[in-house]
N, C-alpha and C positions, 0 to 999 in steps of 0.2 A: 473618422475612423469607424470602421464596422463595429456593428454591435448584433448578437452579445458577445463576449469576447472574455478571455483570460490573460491577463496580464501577468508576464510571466518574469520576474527579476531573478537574472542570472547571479548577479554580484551577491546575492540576500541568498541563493541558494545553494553558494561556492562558502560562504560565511558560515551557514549553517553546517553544512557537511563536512568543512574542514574543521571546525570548533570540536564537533563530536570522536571526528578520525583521529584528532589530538589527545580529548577526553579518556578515550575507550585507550589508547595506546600506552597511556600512561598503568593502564591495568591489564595489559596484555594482549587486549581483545582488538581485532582488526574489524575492518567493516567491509558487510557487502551492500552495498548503493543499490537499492530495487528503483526498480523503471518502471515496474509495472501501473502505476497511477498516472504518469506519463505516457504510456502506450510506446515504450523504448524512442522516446524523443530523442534526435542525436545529439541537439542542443544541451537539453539535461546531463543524458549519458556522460557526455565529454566534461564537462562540469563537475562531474561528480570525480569520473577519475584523475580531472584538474588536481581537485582536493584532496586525492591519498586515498580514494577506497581501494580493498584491494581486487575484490571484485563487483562484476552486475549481474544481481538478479531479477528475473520476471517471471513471473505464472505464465506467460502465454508465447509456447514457442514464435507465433508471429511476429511478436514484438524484437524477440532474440535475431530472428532473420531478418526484420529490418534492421536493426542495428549491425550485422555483419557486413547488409548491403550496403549501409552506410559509413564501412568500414571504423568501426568502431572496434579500437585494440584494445581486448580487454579478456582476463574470462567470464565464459556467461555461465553464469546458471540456471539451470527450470527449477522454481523453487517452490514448485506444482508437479505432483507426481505423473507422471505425463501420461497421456491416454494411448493404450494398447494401438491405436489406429493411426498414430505420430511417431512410432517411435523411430523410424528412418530419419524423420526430418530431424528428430530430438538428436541423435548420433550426431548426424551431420553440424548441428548448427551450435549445441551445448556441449560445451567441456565438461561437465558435471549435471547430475540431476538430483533431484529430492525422489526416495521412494518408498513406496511400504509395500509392494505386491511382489510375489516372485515373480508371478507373471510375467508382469511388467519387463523387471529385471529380464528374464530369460530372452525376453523379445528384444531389448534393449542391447542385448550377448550376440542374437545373432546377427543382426543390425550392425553392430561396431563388426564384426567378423565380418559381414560381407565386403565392410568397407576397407579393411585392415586398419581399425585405429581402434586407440583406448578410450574407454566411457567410463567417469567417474563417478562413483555412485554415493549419494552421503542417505544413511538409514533414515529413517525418522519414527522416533519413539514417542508413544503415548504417555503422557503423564500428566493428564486428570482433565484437559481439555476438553475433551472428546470431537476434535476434528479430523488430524490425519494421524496414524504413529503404530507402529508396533507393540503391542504389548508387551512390558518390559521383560517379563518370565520367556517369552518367546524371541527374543532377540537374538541369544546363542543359536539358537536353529536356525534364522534367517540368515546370519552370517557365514554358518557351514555351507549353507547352501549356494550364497552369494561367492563363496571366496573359489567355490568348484566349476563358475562357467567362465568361459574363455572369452577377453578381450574388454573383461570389467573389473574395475580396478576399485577396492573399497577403500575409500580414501574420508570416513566419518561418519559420523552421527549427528543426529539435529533432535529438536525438538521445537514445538508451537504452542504456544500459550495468549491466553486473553481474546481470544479471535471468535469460537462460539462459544464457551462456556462460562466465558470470563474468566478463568483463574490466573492469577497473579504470578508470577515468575517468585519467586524467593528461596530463600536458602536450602530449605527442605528437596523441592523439585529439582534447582538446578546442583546441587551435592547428590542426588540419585541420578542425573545424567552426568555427571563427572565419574560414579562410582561405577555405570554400565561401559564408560569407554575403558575406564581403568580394569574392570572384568573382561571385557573382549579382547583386551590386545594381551592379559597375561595368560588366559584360557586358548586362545591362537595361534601367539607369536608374531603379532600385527603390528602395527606402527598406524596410528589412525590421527593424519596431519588436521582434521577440522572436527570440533566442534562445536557446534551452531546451538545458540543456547535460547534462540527467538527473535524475537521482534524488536519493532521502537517502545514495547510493554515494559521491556528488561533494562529498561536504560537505569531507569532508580534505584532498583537492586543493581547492577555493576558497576555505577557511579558512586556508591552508599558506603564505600570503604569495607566493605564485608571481604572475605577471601572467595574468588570468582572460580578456586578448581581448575578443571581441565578447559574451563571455556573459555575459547580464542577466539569468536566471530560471532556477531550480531548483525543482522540481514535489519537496514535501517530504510523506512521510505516516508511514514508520516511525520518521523521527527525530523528530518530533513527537510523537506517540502513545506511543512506546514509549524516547525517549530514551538511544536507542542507532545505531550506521551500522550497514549492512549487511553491509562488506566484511567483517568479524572478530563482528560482534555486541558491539563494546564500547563500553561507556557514554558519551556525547558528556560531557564535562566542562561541570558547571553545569547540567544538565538531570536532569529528575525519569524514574529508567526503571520509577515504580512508579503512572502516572497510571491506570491501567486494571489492575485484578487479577482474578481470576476465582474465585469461592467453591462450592465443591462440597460435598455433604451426606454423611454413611455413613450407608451400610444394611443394612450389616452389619459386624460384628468379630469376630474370633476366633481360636483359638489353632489350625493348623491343621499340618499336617507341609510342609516345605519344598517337596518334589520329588513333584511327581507319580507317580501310579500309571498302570499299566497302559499298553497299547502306544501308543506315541509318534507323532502324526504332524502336519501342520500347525496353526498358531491359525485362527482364525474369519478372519482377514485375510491367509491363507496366509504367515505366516511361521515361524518357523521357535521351536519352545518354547522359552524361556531355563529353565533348570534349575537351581534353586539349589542349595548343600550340605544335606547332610541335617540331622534332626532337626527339632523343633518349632518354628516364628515366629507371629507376631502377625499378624495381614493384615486390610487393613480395606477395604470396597469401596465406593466412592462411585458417585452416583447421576448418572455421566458416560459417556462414551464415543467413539469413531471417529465416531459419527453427529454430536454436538456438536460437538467439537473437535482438533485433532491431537495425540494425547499425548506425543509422541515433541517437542513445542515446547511443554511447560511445566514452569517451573521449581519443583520441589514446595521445600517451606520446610526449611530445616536441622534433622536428626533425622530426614529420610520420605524414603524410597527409593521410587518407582514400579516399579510389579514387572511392570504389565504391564496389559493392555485389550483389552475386547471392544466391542461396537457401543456398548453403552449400562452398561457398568462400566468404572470404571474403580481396579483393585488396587493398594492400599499397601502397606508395612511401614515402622515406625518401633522402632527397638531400647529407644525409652526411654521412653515416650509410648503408653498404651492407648485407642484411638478407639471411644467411644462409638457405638452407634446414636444417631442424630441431632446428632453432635457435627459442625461444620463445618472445613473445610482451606481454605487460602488460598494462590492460586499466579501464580507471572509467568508470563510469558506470551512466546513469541516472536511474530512476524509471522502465523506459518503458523496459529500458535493461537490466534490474535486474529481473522484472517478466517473462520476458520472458526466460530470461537463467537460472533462476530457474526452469522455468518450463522444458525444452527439459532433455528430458531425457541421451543427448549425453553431457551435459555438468557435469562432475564431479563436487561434493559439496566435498570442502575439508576444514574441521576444523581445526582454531589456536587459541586454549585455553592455556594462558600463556607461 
């Protein structure tokens, strides 16, 4: 079988997203199944709506259009404020989008008008992240605005957290996004069917027994995927964190002195040499690299130390265990490692459905 490669277990990844679709329902909260680490896999997609989400989202309208091509019945959403230069394609291809720009929005108005359809818009507010969101004091202005152009339909509020700033989703943030839906719809006279209260970050707080408010939806993809939360990277209980593993090839092995020779100055990635003790190790190089994957996000198997990587090697050492030329390594994977080796094109995707 080819290598490198992602192995991809469908049954570990209908387990996991049904376990949580159960989880979250029992507290009100539906789920939307992101695709986007997947790059809108039909495989995945279908999977996930197997399992009860109730809807798919992705950052990247391209991936939404292949999943339409792929007749994938579902609704999509852009859960990426979409770019001023897409938004024909955005109308056309998403039922709903994430936004914070009027811009945007307005272009989005004439877009759905030219086509004669409705485009669903969910806000998304700032609260302490500092990635995407309306400033909370400024939301009622956004909404007047939004509720005045024709053939856009406000149908929620969102919010993002833990993504650049790290902050935690908890009672304080998600009780001020329950109190701005509860201020817009009585300040209006709205009906606002979603809101989105974040990420796979928020699973602990809405799993925690606390009261969840107005929040009905949680946009889920690394704790599905990789069956682990964010905050800490550790394992959700009950869920499988070994549905996707990633296999790599050696292409070489051999007995080689620890420490380098000769004068010292940066790696191919400007950083900085790591220097082992001296004398002789074992080092074996697999047929991977920075261009493929992030190495610095995967978990090599007990017995193999990662020693280190260039664009397209990637170096081992194991103290007990001699790696053949041609012999294969099998590795987890974090988030960072998973987008990225889904994305290179040299890494095969290979499906195990039952």
């Amino acid at each position: 079988m080819t290598a490198p490669r992602l192995e991809i277990d469908l049954d570990k990844i209908y387990h996991n997203a049904r376990t949580l679709v159960e989880r979250l329902a029992r507290r009100g909260i539906s789920v939307t199944g992101v695709t986007k680490a997947s790059l809108g896999s039909l495989d995945i997609a279908n999977t996930l709506l197997r399992a009860g989400v109730h809807a798919l989202g992705d950052s990247r309208v391209e991936n939404i259009e292949a999943m339409r091509g792929g007749h994938v019945a579902a609704p999509m959403m852009l859960i990426r404020s979409p770019m001023l230069s897409q938004a024909d394609r955005v109308v056309r291809q998403a039922d709903t989008s994430f936004n914070t720009e009027l811009a945007v929005i307005n272009r989005l108005s004439c877009a759905a008008r030219d086509v004669n359809r409705m485009h669903n818009i969910v806000l998304m507010v700032e609260l302490g992240d500092l990635r995407e969101g309306i400033m909370p004091a400024d939301l009622k202005e956004v909404v007047r605005a939004v509720l005045r152009m024709p053939n856009i339909h406000l149908s929620g509020i969102g919010a993002n957290l833990a993504c650049h700033g790290g902050v935690s989703p908890d009672a304080d943030n998600m009780s001020e996004l329950s109190a701005l839906a509860d201020s817009v719809e009585a300040f209006f006279g709205v009906s606002l069917e979603l809101v989105s209260g974040g990420n796979s970050a928020n699973l602990d707080w809405a799993l925690s027994g606390v009261d969840t408010g107005r929040i009905n939806n949680l946009r889920l993809g690394e704790a599905i995927l990789l069956g682990c939360e964010p905050l800490h990277r550790q394992p959700i209980k009950g869920l499988y964190t070994d549905a996707i593993t990633l296999v790599a090839e050696v292409i070489e092995a051999k007995v080689k002195p620890a420490r380098p020779w000769g004068t010292i100055a940066q790696t191919a990635f400007g950083e900085a040499a790591v220097v082992d003790c001296g004398g002789d190790m074992s080092r074996a190089i697999l047929a991977i690299g920075h261009q493929d994957v992030d190495p610095s996000g995967l978990q090599a198997p007990c017995g193999i130390r990662i020693l280190g990587a260039s664009g397209d090697h990637l170096i081992i050492h194991s103290d007990s265990l001699h790696q053949a030329a041609g012999a294969e390594v099998r590795f987890g994977l974090n988030y960072s490692a998973l987008v990225r080796a889904m994305t290179s094109p040299f890494v095969a995707k290979v499906i195990r459905d039952g």
